[in-house]
NUDOFI-650160 format. One record per residue (C-alpha): x, y, z negated; residue number from 1; residue in three letters. Coordinates in steps of 0.1 Angstrom, whole numbers, plus 5000, padded with zeros to 4 digits. Each point is the difference from the previous one (the first is absolute). Example, Ala and Ser with C-alpha at 12.3 -4.5 7.8 and 13.67 -1.06 7.14 Angstrom:
     X     Y     Z   nr  rest
  5123  4955  4922    1   ALA
  5014  5034  5007    2   SER
END
This chain:
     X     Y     Z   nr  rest
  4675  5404  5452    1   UNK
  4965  5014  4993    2   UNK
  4998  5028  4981    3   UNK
  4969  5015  4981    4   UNK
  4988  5031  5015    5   UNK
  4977  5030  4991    6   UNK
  4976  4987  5027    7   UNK
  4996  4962  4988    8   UNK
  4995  5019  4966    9   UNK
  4974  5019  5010   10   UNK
  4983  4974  5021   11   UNK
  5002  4973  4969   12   UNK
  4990  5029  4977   13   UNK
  4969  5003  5029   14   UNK
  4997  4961  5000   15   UNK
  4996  5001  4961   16   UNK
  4976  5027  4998   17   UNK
  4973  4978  5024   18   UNK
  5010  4970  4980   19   UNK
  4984  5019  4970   20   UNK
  4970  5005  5022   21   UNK
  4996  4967  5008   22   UNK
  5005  4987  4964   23   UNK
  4972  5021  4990   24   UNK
  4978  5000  5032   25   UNK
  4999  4960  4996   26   UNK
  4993  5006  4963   27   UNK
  4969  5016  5012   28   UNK
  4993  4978  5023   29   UNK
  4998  4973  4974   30   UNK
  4977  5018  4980   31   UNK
  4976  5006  5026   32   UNK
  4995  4967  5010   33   UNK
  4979  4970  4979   34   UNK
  5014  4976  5021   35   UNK
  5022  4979  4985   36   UNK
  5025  4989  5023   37   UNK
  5004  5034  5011   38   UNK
  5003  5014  4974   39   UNK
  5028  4980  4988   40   UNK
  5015  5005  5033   41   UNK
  4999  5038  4992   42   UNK
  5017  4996  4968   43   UNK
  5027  4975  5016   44   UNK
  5004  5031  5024   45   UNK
  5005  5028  4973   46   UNK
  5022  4981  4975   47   UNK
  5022  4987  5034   48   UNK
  5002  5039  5010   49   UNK
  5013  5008  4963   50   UNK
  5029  4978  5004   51   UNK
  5006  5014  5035   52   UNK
  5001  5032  4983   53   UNK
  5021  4990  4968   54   UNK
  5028  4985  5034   55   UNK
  4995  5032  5016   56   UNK
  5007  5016  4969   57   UNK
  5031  4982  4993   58   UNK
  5011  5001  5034   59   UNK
  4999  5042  4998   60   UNK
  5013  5005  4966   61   UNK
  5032  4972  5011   62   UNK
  5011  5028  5025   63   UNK
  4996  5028  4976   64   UNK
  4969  5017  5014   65   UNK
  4970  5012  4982   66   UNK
  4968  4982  4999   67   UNK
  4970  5015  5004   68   UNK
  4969  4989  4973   69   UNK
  4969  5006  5019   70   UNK
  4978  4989  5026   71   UNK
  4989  5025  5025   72   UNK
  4972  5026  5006   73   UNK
  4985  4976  5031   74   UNK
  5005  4969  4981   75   UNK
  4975  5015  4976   76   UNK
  4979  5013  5024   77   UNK
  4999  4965  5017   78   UNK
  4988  4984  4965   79   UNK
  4973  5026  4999   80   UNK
  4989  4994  5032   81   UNK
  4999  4961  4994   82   UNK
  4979  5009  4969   83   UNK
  4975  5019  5023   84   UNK
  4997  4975  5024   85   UNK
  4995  4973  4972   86   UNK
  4970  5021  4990   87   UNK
  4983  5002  5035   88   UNK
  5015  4968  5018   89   UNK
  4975  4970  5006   90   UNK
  5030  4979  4997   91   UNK
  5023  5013  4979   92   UNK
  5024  4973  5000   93   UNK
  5005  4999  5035   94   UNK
  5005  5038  5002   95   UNK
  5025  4993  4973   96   UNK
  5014  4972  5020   97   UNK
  5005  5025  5031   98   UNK
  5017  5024  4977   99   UNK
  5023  4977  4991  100   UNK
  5011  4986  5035  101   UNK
  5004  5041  5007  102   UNK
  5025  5002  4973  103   UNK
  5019  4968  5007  104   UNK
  5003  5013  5034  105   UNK
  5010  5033  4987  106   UNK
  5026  4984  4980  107   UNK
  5017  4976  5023  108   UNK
  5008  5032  5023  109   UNK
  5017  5019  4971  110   UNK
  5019  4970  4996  111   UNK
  5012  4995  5034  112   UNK
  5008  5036  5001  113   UNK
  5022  4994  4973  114   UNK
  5016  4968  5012  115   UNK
  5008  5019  5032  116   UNK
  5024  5024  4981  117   UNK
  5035  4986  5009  118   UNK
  5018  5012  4971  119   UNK
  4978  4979  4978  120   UNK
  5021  4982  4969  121   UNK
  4997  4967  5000  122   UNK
  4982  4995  4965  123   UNK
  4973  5030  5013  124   UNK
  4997  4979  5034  125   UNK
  4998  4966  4981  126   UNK
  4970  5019  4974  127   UNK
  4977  5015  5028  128   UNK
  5005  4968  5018  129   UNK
  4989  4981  4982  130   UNK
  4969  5021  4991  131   UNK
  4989  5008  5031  132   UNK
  4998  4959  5009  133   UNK
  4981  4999  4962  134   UNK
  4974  5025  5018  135   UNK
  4999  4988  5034  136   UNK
  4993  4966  4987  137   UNK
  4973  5010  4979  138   UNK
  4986  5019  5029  139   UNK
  4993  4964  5019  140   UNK
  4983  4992  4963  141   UNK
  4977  5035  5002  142   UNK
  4989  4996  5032  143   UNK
  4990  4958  4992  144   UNK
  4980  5018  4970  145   UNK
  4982  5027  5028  146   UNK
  4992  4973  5019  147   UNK
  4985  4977  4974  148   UNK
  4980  5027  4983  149   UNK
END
């Protein structure tokens, strides 16, 4: 039987945390951009990573565990870069674009590092699952977007 450990806490705890920062990084990203098909991509982006979070959250509190409410210190620092960049970039969209295939990126690794756990439950393993294939399909869609812009 899988069991829920300190460790998968921790690392969904982790997961959650850059799940906030991605919410609010694509939030900004949206903002930043007058394109319109981006920037509802942006939005489709932070108001999928709230509900990630909201399963994450559910996911934690199911096992008992606390859940922590904020994004992180270099989740913040990321936005404010993206802001600077936005300032100063020729093309801020496609800066913004970059940013976001970094992230996606980012993310699919804290997933698989997750997955990899062994004594995963099988309701965590069947939420980050089917999250990280949300995120690597929009990937292929983020890249398409680089490539057209």
């Amino acid at each position: 039987m899988n069991t829920y450990t300190e460790t998968i806490g921790n690392k969904l705890n982790d997961l959650l945390e850059k799940t906030y920062d991605a919410e609010k990084g694509f939030r900004k990203a949206a903002e930043n951009t007058e394109h319109t098909y981006l920037k509802n991509y942006f939005q489709r982006k932070a108001q999928q990573r709230y509900a990630f979070g909201q399963e994450l959250k559910a996911e934690i509190v199911s096992f008992g565990e606390d859940v922590q409410k904020e994004g992180s210190f270099a989740g913040a620092a990321h936005r404010t870069w993206m802001d600077v960049k936005a300032l100063f970039s020729s093309d801020n969209d496609e800066s913004m674009l970059e940013e976001a295939i970094r992230g996606e990126k980012a993310a699919l690794e804290e997933y698989n590092d997750i997955l990899n756990e062994t004594s995963l439950p099988f309701s965590t393993q069947g939420v980050i699952l089917k999250q990280r294939e949300a995120i690597a399909n929009d990937l292929n869609t983020i890249k398409k977007l680089e490539d057209i812009h």
